[in-house]
MARBA-3410 file (N, C-alpha, C, O; in Angstrom, 1 decimal):
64
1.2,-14.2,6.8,1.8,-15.4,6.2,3.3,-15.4,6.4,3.9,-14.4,6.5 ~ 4.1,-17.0,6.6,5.0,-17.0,6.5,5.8,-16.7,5.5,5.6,-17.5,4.6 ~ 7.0,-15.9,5.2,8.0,-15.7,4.6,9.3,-16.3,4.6,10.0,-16.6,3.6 ~ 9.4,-16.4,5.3,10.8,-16.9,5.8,10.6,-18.1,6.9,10.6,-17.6,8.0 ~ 10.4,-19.2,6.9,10.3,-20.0,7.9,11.7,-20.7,8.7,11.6,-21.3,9.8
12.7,-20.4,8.1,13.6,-20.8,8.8,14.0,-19.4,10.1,14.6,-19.8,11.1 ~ 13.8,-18.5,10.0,13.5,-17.5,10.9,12.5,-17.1,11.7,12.9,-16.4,12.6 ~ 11.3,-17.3,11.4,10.1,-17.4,11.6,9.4,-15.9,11.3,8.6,-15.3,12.1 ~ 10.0,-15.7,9.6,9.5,-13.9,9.9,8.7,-14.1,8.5,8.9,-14.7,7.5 ~ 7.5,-13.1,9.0,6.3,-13.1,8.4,6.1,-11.8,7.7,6.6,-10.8,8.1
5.3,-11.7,6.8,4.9,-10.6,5.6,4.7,-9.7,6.3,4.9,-8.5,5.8 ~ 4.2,-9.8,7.9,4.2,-8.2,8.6,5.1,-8.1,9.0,5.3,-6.9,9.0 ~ 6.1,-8.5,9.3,7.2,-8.3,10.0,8.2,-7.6,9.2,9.0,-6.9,9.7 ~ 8.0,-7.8,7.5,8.6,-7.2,6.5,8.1,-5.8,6.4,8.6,-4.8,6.1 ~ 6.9,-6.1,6.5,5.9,-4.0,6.0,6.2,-3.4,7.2,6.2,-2.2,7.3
6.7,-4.2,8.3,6.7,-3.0,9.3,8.4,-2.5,9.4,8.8,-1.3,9.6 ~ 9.3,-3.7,9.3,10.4,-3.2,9.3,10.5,-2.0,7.8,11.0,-0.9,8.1 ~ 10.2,-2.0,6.9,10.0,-1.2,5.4,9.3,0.2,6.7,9.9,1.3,6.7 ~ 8.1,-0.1,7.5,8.1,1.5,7.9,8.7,1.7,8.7,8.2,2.6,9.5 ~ 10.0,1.0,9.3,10.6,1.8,10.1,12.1,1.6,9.2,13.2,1.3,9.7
11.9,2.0,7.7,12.8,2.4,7.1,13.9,1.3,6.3,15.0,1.5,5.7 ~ 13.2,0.2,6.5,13.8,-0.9,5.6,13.6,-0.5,4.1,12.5,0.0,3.7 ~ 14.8,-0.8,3.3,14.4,-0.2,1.4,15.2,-1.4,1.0,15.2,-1.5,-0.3 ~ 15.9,-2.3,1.6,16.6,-3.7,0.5,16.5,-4.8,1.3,15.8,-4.9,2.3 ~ 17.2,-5.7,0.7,17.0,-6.9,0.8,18.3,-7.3,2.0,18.2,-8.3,2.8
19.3,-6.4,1.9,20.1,-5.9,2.5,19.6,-5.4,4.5,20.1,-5.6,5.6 ~ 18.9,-5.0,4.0,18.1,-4.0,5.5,17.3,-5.1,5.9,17.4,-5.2,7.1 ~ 16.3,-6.2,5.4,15.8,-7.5,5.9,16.6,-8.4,6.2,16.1,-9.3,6.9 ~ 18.0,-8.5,5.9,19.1,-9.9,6.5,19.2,-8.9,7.7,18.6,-9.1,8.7 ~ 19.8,-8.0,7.8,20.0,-7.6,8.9,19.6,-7.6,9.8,20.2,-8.1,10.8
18.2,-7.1,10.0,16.8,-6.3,10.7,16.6,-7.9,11.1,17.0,-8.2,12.3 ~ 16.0,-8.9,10.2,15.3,-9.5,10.6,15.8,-11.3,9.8,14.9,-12.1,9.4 ~ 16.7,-11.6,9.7,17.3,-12.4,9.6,17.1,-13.0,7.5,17.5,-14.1,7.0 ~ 16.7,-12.5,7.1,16.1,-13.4,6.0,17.3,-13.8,5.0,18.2,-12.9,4.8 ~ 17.4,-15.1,4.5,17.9,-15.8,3.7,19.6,-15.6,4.1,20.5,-15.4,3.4
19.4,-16.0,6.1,20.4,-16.1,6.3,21.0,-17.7,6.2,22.2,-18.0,6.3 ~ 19.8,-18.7,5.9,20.4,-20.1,5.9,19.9,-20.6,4.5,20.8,-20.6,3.7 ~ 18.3,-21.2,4.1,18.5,-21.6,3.5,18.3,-20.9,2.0,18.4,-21.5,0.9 ~ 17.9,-19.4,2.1,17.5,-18.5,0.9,16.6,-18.7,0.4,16.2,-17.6,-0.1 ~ 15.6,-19.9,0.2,14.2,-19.9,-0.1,13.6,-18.9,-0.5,13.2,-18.6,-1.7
13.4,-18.1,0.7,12.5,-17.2,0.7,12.8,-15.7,0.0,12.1,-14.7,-0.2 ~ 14.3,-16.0,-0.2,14.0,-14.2,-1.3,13.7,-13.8,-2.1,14.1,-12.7,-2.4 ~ 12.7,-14.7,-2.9,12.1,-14.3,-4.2,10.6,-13.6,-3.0,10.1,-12.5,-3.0 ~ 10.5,-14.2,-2.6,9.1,-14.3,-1.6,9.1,-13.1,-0.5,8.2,-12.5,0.1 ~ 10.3,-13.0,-0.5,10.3,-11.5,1.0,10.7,-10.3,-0.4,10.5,-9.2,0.1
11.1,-10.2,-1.5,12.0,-9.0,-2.1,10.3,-8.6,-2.7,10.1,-7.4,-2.5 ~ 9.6,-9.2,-3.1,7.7,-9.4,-3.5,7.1,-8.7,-2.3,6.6,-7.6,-2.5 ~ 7.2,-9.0,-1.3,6.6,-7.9,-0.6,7.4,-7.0,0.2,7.1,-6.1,0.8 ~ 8.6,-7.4,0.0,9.5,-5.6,0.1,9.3,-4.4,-1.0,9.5,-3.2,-0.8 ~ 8.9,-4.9,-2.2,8.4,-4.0,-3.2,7.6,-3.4,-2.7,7.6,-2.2,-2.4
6.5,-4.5,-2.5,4.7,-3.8,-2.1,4.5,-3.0,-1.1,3.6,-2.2,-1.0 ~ 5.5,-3.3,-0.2,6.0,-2.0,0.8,6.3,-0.9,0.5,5.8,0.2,0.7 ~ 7.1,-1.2,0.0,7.7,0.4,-0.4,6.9,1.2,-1.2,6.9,2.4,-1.0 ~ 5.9,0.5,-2.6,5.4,1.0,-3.1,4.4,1.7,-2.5,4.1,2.9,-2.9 ~ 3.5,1.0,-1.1,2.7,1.5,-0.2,2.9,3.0,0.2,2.3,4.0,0.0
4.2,2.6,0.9,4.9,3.1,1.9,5.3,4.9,1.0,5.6,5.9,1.7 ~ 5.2,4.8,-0.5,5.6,6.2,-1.0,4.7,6.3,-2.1,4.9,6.3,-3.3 ~ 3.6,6.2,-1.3,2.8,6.7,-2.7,2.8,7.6,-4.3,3.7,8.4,-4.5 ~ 1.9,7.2,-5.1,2.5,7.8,-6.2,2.2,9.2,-6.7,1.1,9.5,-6.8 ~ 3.2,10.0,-7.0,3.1,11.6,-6.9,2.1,12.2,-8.1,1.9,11.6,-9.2
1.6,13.1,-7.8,0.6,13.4,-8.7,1.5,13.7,-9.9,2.7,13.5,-9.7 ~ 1.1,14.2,-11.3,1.7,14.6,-12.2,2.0,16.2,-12.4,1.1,17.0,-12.6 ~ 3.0,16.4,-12.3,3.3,18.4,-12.6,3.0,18.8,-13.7,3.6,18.3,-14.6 ~ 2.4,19.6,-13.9,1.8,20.4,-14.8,2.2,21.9,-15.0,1.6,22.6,-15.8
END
């Protein structure tokens, strides 16, 4: 799906920059242009930059 259409970058384009080490919103303007013009979309790319990351580091067992 599109995310960003004034760039033309898509929800994969975001999980894959996240595994090659994207963690902000900061690291998507750069990497991959987002909410360099009209901002729309950063409620919409920061939503699956979460779900990335949360993927991307699974959650640790509990220590005991």
């Amino acid at each position: 799906m599109y995310i960003c259409i004034c760039k033309g970058v898509t929800d994969h384009a975001i999980r894959e920059a996240v595994s090659q080490g994207a963690e902000r919103m900061r690291d998507l303007k750069a990497n991959l242009g987002i909410t360099e013009q009209c901002g729309i979309c950063a409620c919409h790319a920061k939503k699956v930059l979460e779900q990335a990351l949360m993927q991307e580091s699974p959650a640790q067992p509990p220590v005991t």
